[in-house]
C-alpha positions in Angstrom: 103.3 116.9 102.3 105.3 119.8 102.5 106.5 122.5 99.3 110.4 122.6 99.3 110.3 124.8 96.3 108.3 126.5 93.7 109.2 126.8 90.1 108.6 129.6 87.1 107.4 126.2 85.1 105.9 122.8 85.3 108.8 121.4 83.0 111.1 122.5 85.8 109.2 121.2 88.2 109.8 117.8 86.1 112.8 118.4 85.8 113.9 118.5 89.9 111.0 115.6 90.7 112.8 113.6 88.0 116.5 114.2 90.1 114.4 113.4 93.4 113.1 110.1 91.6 116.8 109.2 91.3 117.5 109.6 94.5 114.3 107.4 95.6 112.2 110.4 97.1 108.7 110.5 96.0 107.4 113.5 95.0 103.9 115.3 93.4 103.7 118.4 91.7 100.9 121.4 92.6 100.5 123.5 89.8 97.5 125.5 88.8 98.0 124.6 84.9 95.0 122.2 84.2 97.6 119.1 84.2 99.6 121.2 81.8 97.3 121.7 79.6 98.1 125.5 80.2 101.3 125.6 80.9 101.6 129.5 80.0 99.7 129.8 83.1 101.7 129.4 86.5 101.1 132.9 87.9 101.5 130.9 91.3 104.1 128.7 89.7 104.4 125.0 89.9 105.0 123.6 93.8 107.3 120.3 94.5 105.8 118.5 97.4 107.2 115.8 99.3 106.8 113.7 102.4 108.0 115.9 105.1 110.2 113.0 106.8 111.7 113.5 103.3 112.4 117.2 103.3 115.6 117.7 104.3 117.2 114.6 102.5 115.0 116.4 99.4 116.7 119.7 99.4 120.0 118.5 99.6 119.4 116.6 96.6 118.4 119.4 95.0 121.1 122.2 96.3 123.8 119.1 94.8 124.6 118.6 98.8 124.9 114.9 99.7 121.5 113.6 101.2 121.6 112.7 105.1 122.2 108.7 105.6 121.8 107.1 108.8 124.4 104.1 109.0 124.1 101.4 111.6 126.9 100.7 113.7 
């Protein structure tokens, strides 16, 4: 798994698994906030992880670019 961003909280962190989800890429969230049980607490922030086959395809869904699709011929 590989971090393709960070965010300043685990609701935004949510918020950009929740577009990857839409878009069929599987994602987990690191954040040091006891589950969000302290979500006041994300000096380190709240990390997006993803497969890193995914990566790419990932950030583009996130900068709005259109994901990579490999068509057969």
């Amino acid at each position: 798994m590989i971090a393709i961003g960070t965010y300043r909280t685990r609701s935004d962190a949510e918020f950009a698994q929740t577009r990857l989800a839409s878009a069929g890429i599987s994602s987990l969230i690191a954040a040091d906030d006891a589950g969000g049980a302290y979500p006041f607490d994300l000096s380190s922030g709240a990390r997006l992880l993803v497969d890193d086959a995914e990566a790419a395809d990932a950030i583009a869904v996130l900068s709005d670019q259109q994901p990579h699709i490999e068509r057969s011929t």
